[in-house]
N, C-alpha and C positions, 0 to 999 in steps of 0.2 A: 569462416570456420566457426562453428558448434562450441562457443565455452561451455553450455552445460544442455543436458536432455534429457528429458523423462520419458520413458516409453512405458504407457500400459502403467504407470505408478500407481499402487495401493498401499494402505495402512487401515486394518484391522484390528479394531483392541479388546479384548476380552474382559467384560463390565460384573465383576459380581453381582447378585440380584439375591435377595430374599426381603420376604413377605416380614411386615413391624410385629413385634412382639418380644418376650424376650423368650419365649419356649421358641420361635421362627430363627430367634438370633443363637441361641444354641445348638438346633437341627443344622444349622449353615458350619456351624465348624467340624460337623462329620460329612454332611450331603450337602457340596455346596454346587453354588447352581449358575451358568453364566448369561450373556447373552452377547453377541458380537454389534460391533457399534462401529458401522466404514465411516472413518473420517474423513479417507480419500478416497475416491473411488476410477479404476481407468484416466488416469490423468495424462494426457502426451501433449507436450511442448517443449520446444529449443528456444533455446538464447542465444544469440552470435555473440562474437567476442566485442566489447564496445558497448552493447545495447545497454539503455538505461530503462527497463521494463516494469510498466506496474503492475503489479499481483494481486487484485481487490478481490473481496467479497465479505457479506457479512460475518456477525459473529459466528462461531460454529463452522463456515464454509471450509476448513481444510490448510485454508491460507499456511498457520503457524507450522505444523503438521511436516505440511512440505517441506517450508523449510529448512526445519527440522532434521528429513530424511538427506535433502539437496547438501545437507552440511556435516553429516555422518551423525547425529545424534541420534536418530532413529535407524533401524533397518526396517525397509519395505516389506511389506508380505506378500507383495506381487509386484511386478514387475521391476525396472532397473533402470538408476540413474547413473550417468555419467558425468563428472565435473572437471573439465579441466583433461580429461582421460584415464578419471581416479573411478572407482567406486566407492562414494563418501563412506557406505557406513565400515570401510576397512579402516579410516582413520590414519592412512598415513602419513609420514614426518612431512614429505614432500608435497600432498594435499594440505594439510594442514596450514604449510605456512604460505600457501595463496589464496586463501580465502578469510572471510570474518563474517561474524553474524552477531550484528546488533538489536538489540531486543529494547525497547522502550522503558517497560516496568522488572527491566533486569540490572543489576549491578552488577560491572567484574573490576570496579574500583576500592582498595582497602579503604573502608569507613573511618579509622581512625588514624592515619596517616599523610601525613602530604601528598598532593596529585603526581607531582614529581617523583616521589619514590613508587609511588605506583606504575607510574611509564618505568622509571627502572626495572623495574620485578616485572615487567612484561619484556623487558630486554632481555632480560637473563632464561628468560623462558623460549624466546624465539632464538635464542644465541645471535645478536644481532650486533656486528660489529660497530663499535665504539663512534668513529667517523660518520658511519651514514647514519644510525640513531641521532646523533645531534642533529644531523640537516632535518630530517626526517620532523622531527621534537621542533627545529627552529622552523618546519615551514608551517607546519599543523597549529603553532603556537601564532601566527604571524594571520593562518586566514580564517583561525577562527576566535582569535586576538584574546588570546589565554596568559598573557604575560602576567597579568595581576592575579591567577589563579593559583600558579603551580606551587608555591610554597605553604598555599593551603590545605588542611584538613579533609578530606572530603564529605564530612558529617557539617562542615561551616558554610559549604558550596547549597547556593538554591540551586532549586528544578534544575532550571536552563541551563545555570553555571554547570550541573553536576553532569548533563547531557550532553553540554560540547566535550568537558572532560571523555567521557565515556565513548562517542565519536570517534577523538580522538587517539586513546588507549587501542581502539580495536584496527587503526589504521599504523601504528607503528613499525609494523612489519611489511608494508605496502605490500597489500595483499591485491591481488588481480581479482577475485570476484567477491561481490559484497554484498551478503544477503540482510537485508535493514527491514525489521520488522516494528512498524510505527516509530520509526525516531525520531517522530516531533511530540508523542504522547505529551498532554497534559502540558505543552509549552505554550507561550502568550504566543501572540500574532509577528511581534518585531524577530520571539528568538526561533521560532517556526520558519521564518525568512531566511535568517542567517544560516540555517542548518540546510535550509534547500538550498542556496549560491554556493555555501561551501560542499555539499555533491554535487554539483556540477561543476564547482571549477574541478574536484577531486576527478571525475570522470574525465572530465577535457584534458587536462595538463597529464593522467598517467595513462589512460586509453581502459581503464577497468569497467567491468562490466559489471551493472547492477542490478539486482532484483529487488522490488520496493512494495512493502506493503503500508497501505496507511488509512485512515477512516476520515484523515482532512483530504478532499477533494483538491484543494489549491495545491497541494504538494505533487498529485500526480499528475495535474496541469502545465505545475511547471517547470517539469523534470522528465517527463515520459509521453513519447509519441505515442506510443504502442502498450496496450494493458492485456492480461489475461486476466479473466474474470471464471472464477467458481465458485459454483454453490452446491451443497448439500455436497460436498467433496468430488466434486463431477465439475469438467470442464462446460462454459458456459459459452465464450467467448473468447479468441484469441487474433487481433488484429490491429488496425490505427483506433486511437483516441476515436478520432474526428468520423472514423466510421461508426463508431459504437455510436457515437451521437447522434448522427444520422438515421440509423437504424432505429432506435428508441425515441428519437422526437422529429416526428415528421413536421411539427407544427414550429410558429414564430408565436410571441406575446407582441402585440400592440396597445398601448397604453395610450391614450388621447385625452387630453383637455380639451374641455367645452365652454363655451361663451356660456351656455345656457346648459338648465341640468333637465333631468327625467325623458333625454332623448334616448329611443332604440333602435340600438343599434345592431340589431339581432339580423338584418339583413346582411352585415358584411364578416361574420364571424362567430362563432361560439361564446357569448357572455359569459365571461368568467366571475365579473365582478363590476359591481356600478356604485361608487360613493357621491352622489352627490354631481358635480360638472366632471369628475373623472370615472372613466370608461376602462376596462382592459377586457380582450379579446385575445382568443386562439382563433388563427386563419396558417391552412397549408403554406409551406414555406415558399413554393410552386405559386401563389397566389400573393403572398405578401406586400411585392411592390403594387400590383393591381390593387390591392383595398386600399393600401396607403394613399395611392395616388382618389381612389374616389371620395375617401374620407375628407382629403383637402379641399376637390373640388365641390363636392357638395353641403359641407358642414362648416360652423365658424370655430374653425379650429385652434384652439390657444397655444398649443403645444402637443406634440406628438412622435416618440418614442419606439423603435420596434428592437427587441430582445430576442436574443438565440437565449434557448430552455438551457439551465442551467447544470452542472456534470453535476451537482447534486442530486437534482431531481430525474437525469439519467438515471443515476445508477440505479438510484429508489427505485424504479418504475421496473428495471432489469431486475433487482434481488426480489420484487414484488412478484415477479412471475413461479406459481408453484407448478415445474414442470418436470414430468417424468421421464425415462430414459426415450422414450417415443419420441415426445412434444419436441427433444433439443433438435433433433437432426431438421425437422421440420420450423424450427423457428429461424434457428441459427444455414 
């Protein structure tokens, strides 16, 4: 079953425009003038209930937007989403308290009071009985090991600290679908970690279904089989990880060490790069063991290395493509 679907989804926004001046900046307050600017544009995809799905694409691409719409903050200007069996932008009680949407460079934590009184005032707001809030409070505190936090400030909490807090404020209501936009923003590498095992045990142990945007590649590596990728508000790609990879790097990297330097090796691959006794080469992935294997036998080889292309330079290579409504049907 379908926890949420977009059919046909747009969002059009109405941009004021006038020309610099201040005789142009006063014509605009009688004649003013617009221009329409599609964030989204025909966007269709589902989520089943469970799925942990990443939602990539550059800045600009629509990504938040949706969101956005998917969580009743916005209403569409074409077409219609379904969450849950709601239509987000009606905002009702009973939408409302299965879903959440965490935003990276957003606060919904009071700055100058204890974290703890903040999970209160978010109790009082979901009306959530006294019993399950504590379990609720003591699991969320236990996997994402907030005990030394909660009696703090939130203005005294760094980045990371202020992030699990925030994580967890938006899970107190055990909300069934979870829309998380960059929840690792701007965090080191250890608390980036921590923040992806704790959605994943959070997906495993209540069965919620997640929609994940992020611009760290490792997060949707290790979180999400399956990506939806748009750009220029238009869907781009919707399927496995592992095929999006496929599809975007037909090639391996081979990296070899040489006995001896200023060899070419131009016969067994695309030189990418030569420093000196080490080599790296692009050869089809189709071909790969074969150079390997003549590289050994032919050359005095010191060491030798072959690399799958990395989801970084996936996606680059995908958001690199300027393709118009035509181009998708035919690439995709």
């Amino acid at each position: 079953m379908a926890a949420l679907t977009c059919s046909h989804l747009s969002k059009t926004y109405q941009v004021p425009v006038r020309d610099p001046g201040l005789w142009n900046a006063a014509k605009s307050l009688i004649h003013r003038r617009h221009r329409d600017v599609e964030a989204v544009k025909d966007v269709s995809f589902s989520v089943e209930a469970g799925e942990v799905v990443g939602f990539l694409g550059p800045n600009g691409a629509g990504k938040t937007t949706t969101l956005k719409m998917l969580s009743g903050l916005l209403q569409p200007t074409d077409g219609e989403a379904q969450v849950l069996g709601f239509q987000p932008f009606r905002r009702q009680r009973d939408f409302l308290r299965q879903i959440t949407l965490v935003m990276g460079n957003r606060n919904q934590l009071v700055w100058d009071i204890p974290v703890a009184d903040s999970f209160e005032r978010n109790r009082a707001i979901y009306r959530l009985e006294r019993p399950a809030f504590t379990d609720t409070v003591d699991m969320l505190t236990e996997l994402l090991d907030l005990s030394s936090l909660l009696d703090k400030p939130v203005r005294n909490l760094s980045l990371g600290e202020r992030m699990k807090c925030e994580v967890a404020a938006a899970l107190l209501h055990r909300p069934q679908i979870l829309f998380l936009d960059e929840p690792t923003l701007g965090l080191d590498v250890t608390m980036q970690r921590r923040i992806r095992s704790f959605i994943a045990d959070y997906n495993a142990q209540s069965g919620a279904t997640v929609l994940l945007t992020s611009h760290y590649m490792a997060d949707v590596e290790a979180l999400c089989e399956r990506v939806v990728v748009i750009h220029h508000g238009q869907l781009l790609f919707d399927g496995q990880l592992a095929e999006l990879v496929r599809r975007f790097s037909p090639h391996k990297t081979i990296v070899v060490d040489l006995e001896t330097e200023g060899a070419d090796l131009s016969d067994y691959g695309d030189v990418v790069s030569a420093e000196g006794s080490r080599i790296t080469l692009t050869v089809p992935k189709k071909q790969a063991a074969l150079t390997t294997s003549r590289l050994l036998g032919d050359l005095p080889v010191i060491d030798l290395t072959v690399e799958e292309t990395s989801i970084e330079d996936v996606i680059e290579q995908v958001f690199a493509q300027e393709l118009d409504g035509n181009d998708l049907a035919d690439t995709w």
